[in-house]
C-alpha positions as CSV (number, residue, x, y, z in Angstrom):
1,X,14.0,-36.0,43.6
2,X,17.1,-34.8,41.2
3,X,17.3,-38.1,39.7
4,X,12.9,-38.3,39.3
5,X,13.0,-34.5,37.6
6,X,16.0,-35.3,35.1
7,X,13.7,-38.6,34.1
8,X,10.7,-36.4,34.0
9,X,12.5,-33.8,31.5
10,X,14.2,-36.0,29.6
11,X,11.6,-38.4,28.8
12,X,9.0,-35.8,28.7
13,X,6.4,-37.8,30.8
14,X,3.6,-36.2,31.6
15,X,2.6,-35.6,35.4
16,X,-0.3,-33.7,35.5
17,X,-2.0,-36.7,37.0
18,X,-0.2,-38.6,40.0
19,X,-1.0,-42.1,41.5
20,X,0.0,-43.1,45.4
21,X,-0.1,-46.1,47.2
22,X,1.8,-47.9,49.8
23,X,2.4,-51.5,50.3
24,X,4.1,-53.4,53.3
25,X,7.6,-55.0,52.9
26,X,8.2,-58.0,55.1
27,X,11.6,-58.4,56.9
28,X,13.1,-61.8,58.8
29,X,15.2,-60.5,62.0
30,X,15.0,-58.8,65.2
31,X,16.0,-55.4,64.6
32,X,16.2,-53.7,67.8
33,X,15.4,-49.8,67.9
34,X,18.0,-47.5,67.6
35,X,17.8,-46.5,71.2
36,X,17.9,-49.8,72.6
37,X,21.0,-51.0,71.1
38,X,22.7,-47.2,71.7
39,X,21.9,-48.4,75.3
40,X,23.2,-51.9,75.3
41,X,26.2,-50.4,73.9
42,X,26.7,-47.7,76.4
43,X,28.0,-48.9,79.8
44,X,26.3,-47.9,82.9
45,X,29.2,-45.6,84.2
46,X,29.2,-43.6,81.5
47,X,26.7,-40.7,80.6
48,X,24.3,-40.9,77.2
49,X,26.0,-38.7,74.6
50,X,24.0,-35.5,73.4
51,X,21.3,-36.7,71.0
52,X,22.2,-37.1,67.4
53,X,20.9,-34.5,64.7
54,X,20.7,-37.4,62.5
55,X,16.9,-38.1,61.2
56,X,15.4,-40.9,63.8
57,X,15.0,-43.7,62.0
58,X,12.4,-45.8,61.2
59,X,11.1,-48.8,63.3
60,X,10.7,-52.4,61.4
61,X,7.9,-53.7,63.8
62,X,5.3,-56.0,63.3
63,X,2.0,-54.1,61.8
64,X,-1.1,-54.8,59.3
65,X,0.3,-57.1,56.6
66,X,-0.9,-56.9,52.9
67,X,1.1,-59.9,52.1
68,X,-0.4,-62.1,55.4
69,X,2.7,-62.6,57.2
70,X,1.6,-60.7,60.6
71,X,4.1,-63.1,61.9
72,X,7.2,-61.2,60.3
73,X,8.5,-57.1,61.0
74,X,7.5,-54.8,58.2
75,X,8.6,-51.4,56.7
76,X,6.0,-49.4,54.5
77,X,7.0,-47.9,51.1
78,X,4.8,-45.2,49.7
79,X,5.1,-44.2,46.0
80,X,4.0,-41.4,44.1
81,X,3.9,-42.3,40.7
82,X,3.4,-41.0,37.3
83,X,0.1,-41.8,35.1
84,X,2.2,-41.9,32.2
85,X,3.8,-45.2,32.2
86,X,4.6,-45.6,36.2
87,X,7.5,-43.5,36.3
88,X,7.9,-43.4,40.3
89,X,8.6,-39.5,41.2
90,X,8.4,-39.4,45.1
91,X,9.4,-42.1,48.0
92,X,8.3,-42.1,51.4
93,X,9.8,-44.8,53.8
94,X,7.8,-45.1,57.6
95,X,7.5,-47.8,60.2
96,X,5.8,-51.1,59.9
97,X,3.3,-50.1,62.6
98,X,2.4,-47.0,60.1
99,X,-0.7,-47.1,58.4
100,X,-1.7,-45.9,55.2
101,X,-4.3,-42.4,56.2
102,X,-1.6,-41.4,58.2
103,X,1.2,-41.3,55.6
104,X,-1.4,-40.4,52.1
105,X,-1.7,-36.5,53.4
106,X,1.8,-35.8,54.4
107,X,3.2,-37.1,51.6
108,X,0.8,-35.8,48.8
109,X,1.6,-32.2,51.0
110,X,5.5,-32.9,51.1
111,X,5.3,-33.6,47.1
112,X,3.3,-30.8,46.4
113,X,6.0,-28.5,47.9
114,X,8.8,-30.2,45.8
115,X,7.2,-30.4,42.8
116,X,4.8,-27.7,40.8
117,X,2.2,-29.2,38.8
118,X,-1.6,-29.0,38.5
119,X,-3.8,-32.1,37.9
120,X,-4.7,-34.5,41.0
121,X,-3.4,-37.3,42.9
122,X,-5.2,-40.6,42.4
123,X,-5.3,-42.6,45.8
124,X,-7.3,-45.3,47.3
125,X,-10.0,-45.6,50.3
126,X,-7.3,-45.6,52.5
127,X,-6.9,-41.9,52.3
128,X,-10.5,-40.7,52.4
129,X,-11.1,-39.2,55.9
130,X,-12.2,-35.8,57.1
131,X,-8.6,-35.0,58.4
132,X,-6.8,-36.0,55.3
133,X,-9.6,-33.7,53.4
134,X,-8.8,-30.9,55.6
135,X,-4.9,-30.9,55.2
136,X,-5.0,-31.3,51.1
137,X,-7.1,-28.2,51.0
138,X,-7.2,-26.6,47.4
139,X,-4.7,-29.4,46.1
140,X,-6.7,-32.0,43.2
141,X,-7.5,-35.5,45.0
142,X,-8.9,-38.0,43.6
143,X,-10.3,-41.0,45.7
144,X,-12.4,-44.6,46.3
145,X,-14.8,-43.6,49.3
146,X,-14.8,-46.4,52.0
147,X,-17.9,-47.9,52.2
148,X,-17.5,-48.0,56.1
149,X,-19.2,-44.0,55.9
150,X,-23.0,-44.0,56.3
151,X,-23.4,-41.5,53.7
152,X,-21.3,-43.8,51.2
153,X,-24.0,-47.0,52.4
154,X,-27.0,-44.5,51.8
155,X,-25.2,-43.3,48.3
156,X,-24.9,-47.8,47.2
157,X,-28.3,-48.6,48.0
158,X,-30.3,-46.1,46.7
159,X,-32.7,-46.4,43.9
160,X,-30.8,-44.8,40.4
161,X,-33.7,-43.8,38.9
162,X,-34.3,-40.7,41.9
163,X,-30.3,-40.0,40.6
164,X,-29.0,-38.2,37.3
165,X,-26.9,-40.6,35.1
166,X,-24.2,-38.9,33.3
167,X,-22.6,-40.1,29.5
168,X,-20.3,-42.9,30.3
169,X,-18.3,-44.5,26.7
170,X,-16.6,-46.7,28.8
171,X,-18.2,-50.7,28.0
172,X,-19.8,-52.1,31.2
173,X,-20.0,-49.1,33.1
174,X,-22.7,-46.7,34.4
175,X,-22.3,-43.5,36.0
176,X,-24.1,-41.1,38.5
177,X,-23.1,-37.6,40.3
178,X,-24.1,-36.4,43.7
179,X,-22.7,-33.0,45.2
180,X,-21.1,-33.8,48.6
181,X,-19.9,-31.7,51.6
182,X,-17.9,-34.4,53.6
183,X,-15.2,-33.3,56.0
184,X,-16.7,-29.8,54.9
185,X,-15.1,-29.7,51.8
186,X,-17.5,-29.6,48.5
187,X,-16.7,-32.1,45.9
188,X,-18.2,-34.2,43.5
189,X,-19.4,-38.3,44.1
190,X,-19.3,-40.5,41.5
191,X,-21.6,-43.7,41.6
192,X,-20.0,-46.6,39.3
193,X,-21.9,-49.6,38.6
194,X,-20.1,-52.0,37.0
195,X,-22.1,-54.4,34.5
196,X,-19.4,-57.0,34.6
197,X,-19.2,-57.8,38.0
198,X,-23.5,-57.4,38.1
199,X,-23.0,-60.4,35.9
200,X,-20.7,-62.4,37.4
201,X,-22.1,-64.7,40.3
202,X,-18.9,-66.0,41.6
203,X,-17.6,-62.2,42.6
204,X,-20.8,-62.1,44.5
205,X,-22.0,-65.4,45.5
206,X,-19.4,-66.1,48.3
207,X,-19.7,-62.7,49.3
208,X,-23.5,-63.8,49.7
209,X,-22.9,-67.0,51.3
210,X,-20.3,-66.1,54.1
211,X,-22.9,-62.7,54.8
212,X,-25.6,-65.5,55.3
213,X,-23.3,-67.5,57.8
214,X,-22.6,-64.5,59.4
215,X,-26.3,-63.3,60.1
216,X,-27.6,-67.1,61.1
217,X,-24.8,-66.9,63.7
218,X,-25.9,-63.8,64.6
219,X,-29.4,-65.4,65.1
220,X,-29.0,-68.3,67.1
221,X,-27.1,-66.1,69.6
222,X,-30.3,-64.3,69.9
223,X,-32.4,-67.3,70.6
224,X,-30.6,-68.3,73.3
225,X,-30.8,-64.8,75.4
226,X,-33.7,-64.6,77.8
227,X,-35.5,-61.2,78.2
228,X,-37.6,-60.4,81.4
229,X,-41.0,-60.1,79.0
230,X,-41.8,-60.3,75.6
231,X,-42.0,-56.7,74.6
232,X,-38.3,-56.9,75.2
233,X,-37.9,-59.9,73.3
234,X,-39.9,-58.0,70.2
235,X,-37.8,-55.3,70.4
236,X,-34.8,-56.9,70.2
237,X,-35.9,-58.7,67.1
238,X,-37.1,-55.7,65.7
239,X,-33.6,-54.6,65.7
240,X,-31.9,-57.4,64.3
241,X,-34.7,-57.0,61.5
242,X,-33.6,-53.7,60.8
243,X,-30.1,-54.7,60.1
244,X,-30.8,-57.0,57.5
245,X,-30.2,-55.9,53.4
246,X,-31.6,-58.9,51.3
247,X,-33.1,-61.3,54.1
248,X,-36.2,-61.2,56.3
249,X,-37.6,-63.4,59.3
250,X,-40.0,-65.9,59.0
251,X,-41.8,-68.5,61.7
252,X,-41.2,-65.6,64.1
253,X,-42.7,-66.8,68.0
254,X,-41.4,-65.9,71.6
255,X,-41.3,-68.6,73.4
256,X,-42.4,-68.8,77.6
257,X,-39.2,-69.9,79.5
258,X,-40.4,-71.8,82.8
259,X,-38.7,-73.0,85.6
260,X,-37.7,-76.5,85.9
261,X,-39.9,-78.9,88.0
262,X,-38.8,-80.8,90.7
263,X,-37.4,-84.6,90.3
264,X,-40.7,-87.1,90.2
265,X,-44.2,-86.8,88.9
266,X,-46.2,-83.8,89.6
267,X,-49.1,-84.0,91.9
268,X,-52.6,-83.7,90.1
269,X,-53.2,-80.4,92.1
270,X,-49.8,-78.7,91.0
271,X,-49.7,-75.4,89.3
272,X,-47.4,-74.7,86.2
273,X,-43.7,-73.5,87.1
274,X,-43.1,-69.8,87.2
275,X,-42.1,-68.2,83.9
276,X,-38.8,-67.1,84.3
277,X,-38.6,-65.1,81.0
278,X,-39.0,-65.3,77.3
279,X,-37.2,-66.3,74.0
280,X,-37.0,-66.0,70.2
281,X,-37.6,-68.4,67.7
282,X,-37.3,-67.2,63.9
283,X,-35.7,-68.3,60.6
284,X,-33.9,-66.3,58.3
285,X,-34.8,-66.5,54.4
286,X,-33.5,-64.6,51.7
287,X,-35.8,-62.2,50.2
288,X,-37.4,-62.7,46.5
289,X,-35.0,-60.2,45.0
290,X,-32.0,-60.9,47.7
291,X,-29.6,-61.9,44.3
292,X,-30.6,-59.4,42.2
293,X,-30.4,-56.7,45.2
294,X,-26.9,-58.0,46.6
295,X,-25.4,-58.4,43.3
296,X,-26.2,-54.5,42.2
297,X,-25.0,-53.3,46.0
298,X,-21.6,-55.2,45.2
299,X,-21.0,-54.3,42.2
300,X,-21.3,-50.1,42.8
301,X,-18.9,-48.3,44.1
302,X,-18.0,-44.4,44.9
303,X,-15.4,-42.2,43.7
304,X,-14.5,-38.4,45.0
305,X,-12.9,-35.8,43.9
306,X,-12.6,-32.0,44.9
307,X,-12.6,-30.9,41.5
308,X,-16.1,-29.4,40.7
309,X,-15.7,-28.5,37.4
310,X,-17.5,-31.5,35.4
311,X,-16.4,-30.1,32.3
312,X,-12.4,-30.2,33.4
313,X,-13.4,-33.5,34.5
314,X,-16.1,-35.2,33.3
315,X,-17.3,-38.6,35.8
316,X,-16.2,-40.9,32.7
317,X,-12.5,-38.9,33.1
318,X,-12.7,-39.6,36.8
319,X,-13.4,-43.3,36.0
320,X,-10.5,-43.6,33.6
321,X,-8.0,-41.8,35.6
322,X,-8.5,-44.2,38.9
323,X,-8.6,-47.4,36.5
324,X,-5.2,-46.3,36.2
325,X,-4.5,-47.1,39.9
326,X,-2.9,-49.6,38.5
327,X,0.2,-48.8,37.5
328,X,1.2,-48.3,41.1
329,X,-0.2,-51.2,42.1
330,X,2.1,-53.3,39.0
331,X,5.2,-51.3,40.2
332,X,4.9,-52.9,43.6
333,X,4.0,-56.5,42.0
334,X,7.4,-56.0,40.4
335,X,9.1,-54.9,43.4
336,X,8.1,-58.0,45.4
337,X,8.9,-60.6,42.7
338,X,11.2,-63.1,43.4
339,X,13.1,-62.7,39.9
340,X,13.6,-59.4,41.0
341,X,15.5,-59.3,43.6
342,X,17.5,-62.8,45.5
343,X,15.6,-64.8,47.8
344,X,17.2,-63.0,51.1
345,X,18.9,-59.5,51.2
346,X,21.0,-58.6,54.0
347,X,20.9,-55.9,56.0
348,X,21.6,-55.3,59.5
349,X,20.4,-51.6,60.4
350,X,17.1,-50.2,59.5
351,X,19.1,-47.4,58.2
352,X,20.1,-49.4,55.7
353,X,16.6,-51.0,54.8
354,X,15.5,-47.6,53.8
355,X,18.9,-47.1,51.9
356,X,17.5,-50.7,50.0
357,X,14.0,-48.8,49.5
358,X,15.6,-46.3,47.9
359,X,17.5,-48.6,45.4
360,X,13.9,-50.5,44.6
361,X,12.6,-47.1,43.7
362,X,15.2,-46.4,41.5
363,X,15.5,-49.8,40.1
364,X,11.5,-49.4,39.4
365,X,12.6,-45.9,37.7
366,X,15.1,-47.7,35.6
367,X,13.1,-50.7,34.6
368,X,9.4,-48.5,33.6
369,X,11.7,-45.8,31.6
370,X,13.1,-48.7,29.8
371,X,9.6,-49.9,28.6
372,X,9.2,-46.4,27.9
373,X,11.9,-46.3,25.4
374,X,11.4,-49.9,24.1
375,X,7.1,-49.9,23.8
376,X,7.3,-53.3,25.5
377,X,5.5,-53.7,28.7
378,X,6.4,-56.2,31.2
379,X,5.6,-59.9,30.6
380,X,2.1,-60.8,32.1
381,X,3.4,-63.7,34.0
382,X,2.2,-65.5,37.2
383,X,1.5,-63.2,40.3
384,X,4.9,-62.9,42.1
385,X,4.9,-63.6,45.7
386,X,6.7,-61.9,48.8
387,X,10.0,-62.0,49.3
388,X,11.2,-61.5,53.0
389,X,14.3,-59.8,53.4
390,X,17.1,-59.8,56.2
């Protein structure tokens, strides 16, 4: 933190608004918990010492991978990081096994204590839950709501022209605000509907396809079940019917399931076989307006913040300040590129993984005040790829 608030004076950045993320860093080795190799090393005749007032450290386990190595142990690295220019300011280090919405509230609280500053914290979806909400309290958030929330699905497909549009500069853009309550905390929804990706059929398209694959799976599953009548059988159509966005059934029948005859030909006087139940026969279709519907849904999306004052901070503000997200996002591109650090690093206690977390932050300090001071901005090269560490 000494070393983040001598940058901060010196360079005069700015930050009133804050960005935080977290990313996963991949690791090649066993690593064996602290306790268990205290207890190898202890022999049996002799008694545990008192437990250490040293900080427990932190467990490189296996855990969700945003690099797609689930294969390899992990560490997660959260950054707080200026607006102005990426200037990381705060570093949290937790287990692989950690995930995101349990690390965004602590450490936005932990920073807010350290450092005194107004403005808001720009964070992902990962952080929007009603416990999270709860714990920030009066501090300024701003962040994506998950589309998982039924509220959120209700907000995407509704029709705009029951909503108020607000003034959006910004090319490609619309905007709309909604008062929310969720978590029972008021703020402000913002509604983004983004022309470019409206437009673009191959953001959408596969998106389309694989939801169509999905759904015809879904379907032939059904036809095979047998229900006891067909009232049953309707129902359970009905439901699937229900689920669907931009598709609808068509050639809809239930089918009489009998039992099967016995071996030869049946005598002239021989009644039909007992129906032992009923089964559905339908075929999916997209609606008229499937495209045009499922190409607006995916390209909307919903922002929140707690601060209600739309003159402070307009929707178009909003928008600008979480398009910004990405400075966070490029310090961890540059973290994980190969021509940053060797190909393998070395390390043989955890403690000394975070130790090498804390040099990456300040090597990401060093590297975004020296664009600062130069005007240059990192070369736009290819994406850099993982690098596993020992």
């Amino acid at each position: 933190m000494t070393v983040a608030l001598q940058a901060v004076n010196r360079f005069e950045i700015d930050i009133q608004q804050r960005h935080l993320d977290a990313t996963s860093i991949a690791v090649e080795g066993e690593y064996q918990i602290a306790s268990e190799v205290e207890a190898e090393a202890t022999p049996e005749s002799e008694p545990l010492s008192e437990p250490s007032a040293e900080p427990t450290p932190i467990r490189l386990c296996r855990g969700y991978s945003r690099d797609h190595r689930p294969d390899l142990k992990q560490f997660l690295m959260t950054l707080v990081c200026a607006a102005d220019g990426g200037v990381p300011l705060w570093l949290k280090v937790a287990s692989g096994n950690e995930h995101d919405s349990q690390q965004f509230a602590s450490v936005v609280t932990e920073f807010s204590q350290q450092w005194t500053s107004d403005g808001i914290v720009v964070m992902d979806a990962a952080f929007y839950n009603e416990a999270n909400l709860q714990q920030l309290g009066s501090m300024g958030w701003l962040s994506r709501v998950p589309l998982t929330l039924k509220a959120a699905q209700d907000l995407v497909h509704r029709d705009v022209t029951t909503l108020s549009e607000v003034p959006c500069s910004l090319k490609d853009y619309r905007l709309w605000e909604v008062e929310s309550t969720y978590g029972g905390v008021p703020q402000r929804w913002i509604l983004v509907e983004s022309q470019t990706r409206k437009a673009d059929a191959a953001l959408w398209q596969p998106e389309l396809e694989k939801l169509e694959r999905r759904l015809n799976h879904q379907l032939k599953s059904l036809s095979q079940q047998t229900f006891a009548c067909k009232p049953d059988a309707l129902e359970a159509l009905m439901q699937f019917q229900d689920r669907l966005e931009v598709h609808q059934l068509t050639q809809v029948s239930v089918q009489t399931v009998r039992a099967k005859r016995a071996p030869g030909r049946p005598a002239k006087s021989a009644e039909a076989t007992p129906v032992q139940g009923y089964r559905l026969q339908a075929t999916l279709e997209r609606t008229t307006t499937a495209e045009e519907t499922f190409s607006r849904q995916r390209s909307r999306f919903i922002l929140a913040t707690n601060q209600l004052d739309n003159t402070l901070w307009p929707a178009e503000k909003l928008l600008s300040e979480y398009k910004g997200q990405q400075t966070v996002e490029r310090g961890f591109r540059f973290l994980k590129d190969p021509l940053f650090f060797a190909s393998s690093v070395f390390v043989k206690k955890s403690q000394r993984v975070e130790a090498l977390a804390l040099i990456m932050a300040l090597t990401l300090m060093v590297y975004t005040l020296a664009e600062r001071k130069t005007g240059r901005p990192a070369p736009n090269g290819a994406e850099p790829t993982q690098t596993a560490h020992r």
